[in-house]
C-alpha positions in Angstrom: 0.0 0.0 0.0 2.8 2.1 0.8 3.9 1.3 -2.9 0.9 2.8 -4.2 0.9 6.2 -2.1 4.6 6.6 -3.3 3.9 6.3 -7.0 1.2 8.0 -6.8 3.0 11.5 -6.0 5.7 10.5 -8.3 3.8 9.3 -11.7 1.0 11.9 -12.5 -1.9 9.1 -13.0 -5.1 10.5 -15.9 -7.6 11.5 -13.8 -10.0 12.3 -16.1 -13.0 9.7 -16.9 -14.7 9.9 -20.6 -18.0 9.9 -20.2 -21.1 10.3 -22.8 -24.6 11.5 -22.4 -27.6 10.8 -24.6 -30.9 13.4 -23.7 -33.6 14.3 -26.1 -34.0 18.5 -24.5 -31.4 20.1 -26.5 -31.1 22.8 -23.0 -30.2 19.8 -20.8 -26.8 20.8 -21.0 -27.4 24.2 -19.6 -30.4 23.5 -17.6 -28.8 20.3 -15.7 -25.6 18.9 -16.5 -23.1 22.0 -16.2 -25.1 23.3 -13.2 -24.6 19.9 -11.9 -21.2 19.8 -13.0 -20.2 23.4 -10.7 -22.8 22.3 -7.8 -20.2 19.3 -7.1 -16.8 20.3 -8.0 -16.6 18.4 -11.1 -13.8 19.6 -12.9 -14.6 19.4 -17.0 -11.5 19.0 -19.4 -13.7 18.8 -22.7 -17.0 18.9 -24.4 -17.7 17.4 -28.0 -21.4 17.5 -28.8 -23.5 15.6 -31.9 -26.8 15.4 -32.7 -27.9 12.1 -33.8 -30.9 12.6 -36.4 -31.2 8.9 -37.3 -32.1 7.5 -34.0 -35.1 9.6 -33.1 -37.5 9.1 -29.6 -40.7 10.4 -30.1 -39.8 12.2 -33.4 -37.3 14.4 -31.3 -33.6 14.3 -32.2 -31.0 12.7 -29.6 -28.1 15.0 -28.5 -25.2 13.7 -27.5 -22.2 15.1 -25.0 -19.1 13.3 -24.2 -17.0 14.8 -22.2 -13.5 14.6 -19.8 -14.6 14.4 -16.6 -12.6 14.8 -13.1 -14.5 13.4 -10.1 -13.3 15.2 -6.1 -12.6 12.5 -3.8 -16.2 12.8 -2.5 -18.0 12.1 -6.1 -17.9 8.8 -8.2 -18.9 8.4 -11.8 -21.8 5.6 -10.1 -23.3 8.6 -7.9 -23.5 11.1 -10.8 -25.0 8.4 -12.8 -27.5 7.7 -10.1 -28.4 11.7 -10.0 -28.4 12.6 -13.4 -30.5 9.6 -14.0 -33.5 11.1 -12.3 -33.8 13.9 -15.3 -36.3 12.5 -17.7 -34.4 14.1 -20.5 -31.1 12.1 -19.9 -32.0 9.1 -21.4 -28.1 7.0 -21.4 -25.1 7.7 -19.0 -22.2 5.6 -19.9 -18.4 5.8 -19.0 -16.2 5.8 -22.1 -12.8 5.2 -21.0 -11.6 5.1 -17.6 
């Protein structure tokens, strides 16, 4: 364990977890995620946004954000998931890359 605390402060370890969204309310990003996002400290590296116009729910486009996330010690990917998943409009949550 002591090996592990030691390289830790010696190799700079990626942080950063790649994670994609799916949500049908084009304003989810401003209305929930990057509010979320500041409310917990949730450091963002990068955005890349899409709209997917061929897989349609209820005739309304899907938008999707990946981004580079960095969690604080307090926050895991599996509790943002779990919050984020109560918004009716964020239909898919999935970790990219770890």
């Amino acid at each position: 364990m002591l090996v592990v605390v030691i390289l830790r402060k010696i190799v700079k370890v990626n942080t950063y977890k790649q994670v994609e969204f799916k949500y049908i309310d084009r304003h989810t990003l401003d209305q929930v995620l990057q509010p979320y996002f500041k409310q917990n400290k949730i450091q963002v590296k990068h955005f890349s946004f899409k709209v997917d116009t061929n897989n349609q729910i209820n005739k309304k486009n899907v938008y999707i954000c990946v981004c580079n996330l960095k969690f604080p010690k307090n926050m895991t990917y599996l509790k943002m998931a779990q919050d984020l998943a109560m918004n009716n409009n964020i239909f898919e949550i999935s970790l990219v890359t770890l």
